[in-house]
Structure formats: structure tokens, C-alpha cells
N, C-alpha and C positions, 0 to 999 in steps of 0.2 A: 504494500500500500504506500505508493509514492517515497519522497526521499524522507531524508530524518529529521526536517522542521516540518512537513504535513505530519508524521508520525507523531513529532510533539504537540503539534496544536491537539491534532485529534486525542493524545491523548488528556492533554488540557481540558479538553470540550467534557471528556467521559471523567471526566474528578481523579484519573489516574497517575497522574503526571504527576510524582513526586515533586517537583522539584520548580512547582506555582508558587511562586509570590502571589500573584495575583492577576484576575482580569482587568485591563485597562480598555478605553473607550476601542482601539485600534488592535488591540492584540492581547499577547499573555505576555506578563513579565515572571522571567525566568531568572532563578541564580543557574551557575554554573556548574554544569555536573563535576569540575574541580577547579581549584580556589589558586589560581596561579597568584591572583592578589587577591587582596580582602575584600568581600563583595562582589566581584566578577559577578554580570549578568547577561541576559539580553533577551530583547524585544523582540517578539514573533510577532507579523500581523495573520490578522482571524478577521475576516478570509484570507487565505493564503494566495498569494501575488508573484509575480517573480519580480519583479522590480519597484523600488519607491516611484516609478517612472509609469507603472502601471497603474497607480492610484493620481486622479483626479480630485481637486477644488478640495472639498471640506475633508474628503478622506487622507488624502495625502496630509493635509493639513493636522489634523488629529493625530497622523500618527507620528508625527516632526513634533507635537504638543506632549506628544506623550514619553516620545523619546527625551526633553526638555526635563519633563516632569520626573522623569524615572532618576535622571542625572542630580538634580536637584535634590530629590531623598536620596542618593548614596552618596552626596556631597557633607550633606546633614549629619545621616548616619555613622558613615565612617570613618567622618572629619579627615577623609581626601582631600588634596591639591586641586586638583582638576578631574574630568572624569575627561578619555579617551570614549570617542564614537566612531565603532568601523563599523561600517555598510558595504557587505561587498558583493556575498552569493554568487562569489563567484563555482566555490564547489558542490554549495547546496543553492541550487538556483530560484529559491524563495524567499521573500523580504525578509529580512532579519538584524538586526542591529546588536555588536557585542556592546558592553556600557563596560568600559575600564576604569575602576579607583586607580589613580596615580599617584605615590606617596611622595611625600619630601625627604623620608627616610631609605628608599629604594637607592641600591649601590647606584654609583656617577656612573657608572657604564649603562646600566639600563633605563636611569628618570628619563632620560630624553629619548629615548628612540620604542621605536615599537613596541607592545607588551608582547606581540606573538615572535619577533626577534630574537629575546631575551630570552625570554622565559619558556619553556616547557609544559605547556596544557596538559600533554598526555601523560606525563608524571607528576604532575602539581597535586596536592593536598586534595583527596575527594572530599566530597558535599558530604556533611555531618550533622545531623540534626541535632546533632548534643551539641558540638559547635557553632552552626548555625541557624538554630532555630531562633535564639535572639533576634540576630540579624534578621531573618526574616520577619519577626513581630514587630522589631523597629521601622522596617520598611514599610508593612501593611497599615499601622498606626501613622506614618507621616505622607502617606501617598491617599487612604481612606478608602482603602480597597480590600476583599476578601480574597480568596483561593476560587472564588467559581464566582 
């Protein structure tokens, strides 16, 4: 059934998806199935798209509002520098946005340049609910948003 961000939404859609922050007007926000930085997430849209380029006027809009918003509580939350936004699909070719915490603490070799450069997803810290459930309540609480 399609690639691995229709897999997530849908499982999003069916309450299955470990790994919901929450539905947003535009899509699901997502932590990261592992924690290269603190907070790693990213933005699915629902409907599923292959391009921001495919979404028109108020849609596109919303989901650029949301992508904002999403940044904004992990800025809050995880008392980040900045938040990194890649758009790219290029290998899952459906909208999707990573949202990167960028630390002031993060070695001089990696604050500046890419997080996927640097750092190692495939081996980064996985998703921990004894870990991370804070995190997640913090976000749901500052965003005003539920799981479904």
C-alpha cells in the first residue's frame, strides 16, 4: 500500500501510528522514529500530495501555517536555536517536511551545516516513550492539539 509516508498517514488516520503528536489542520505531526537531535519531527500532509506544489491557495497555505506553527512549539519546547525545515521527497515522493531543533550546544563541525550530513538517523537514539512522552505532552499542550 503505497510508499512509507501514505503508510504513515494511513496509519495516522487508523489511531495506529505510534509515533502522532498530533493532527494539524494540513496533516499529522510526527516525532521521529529516532532522535538524531532532541525533538526531531515532521509534517505529513492528509491528503497525501507529492508536492507543496500540488497544493493550491488556502491548502498550500495551511500547510506552510502549520509547518510555522509546528516550529514555533519545538522552539518553545526544546528551547532550540532555530528549527531546520527540509522539504524535499525526493525519495518518498509525498509532501513531507523534517522540522530540525538546532542546538547552540551541537559540536562547531555540525551547528552549521546539515543535520542529515552530520549526523546518522539510522543509528540515532530511537523514539522512547519513557523518554519522550514529555516531549510529546509538551508539544500537544503548546500546539492545542490531540493524537487523532
Amino acid at each position: 500500500m503505497g510508499n512509507i509516508i501514505e503508510r504513515k498517514v494511513a496509519a495516522a488516520r487508523a489511531g495506529s501510528n505510534p509515533y502522532v503528536i498530533g493532527k494539524m489542520l494540513s496533516g499529522w505531526l510526527l516525532i521521529g522514529e529516532t532522535q538524531p537531535l532532541h525533538g526531531y519531527c515532521q509534517l505529513l500532509a492528509d491528503p497525501v500530495v507529492a508536492t507543496l506544489n500540488d497544493l493550491e491557495g488556502a491548502e498550500r497555505a495551511q500547510y506552510l501555517e502549520d509547518m510555522a506553527k509546528a516550529g514555533d512549539a519545538l522552539l518553545a519546547v526544546t528551547g532550540a536555536a532555530r528549527i531546520n525545515y527540509e522539504t524535499w521527497a525526493n525519495q518518498e515522493p509525498s509532501l513531507h517536511t523534517h522540522l530540525v531543533p538546532r542546538y547552540l550546544n551541537e559540536p562547531e563541525n555540525c551547528r552549521t551545516r546539515p543535520a542529515c550530513t552530520v549526523y546518522d538517523y539510522a543509528t540515532a537514539r530511537p523514539f522512547s516513550m519513557d523518554l519522550d512522552g514529555p516531549f510529546i505532552a509538551a508539544m500537544r499542550t503548546f500546539l492545542g492539539i490531540g493524537p487523532t
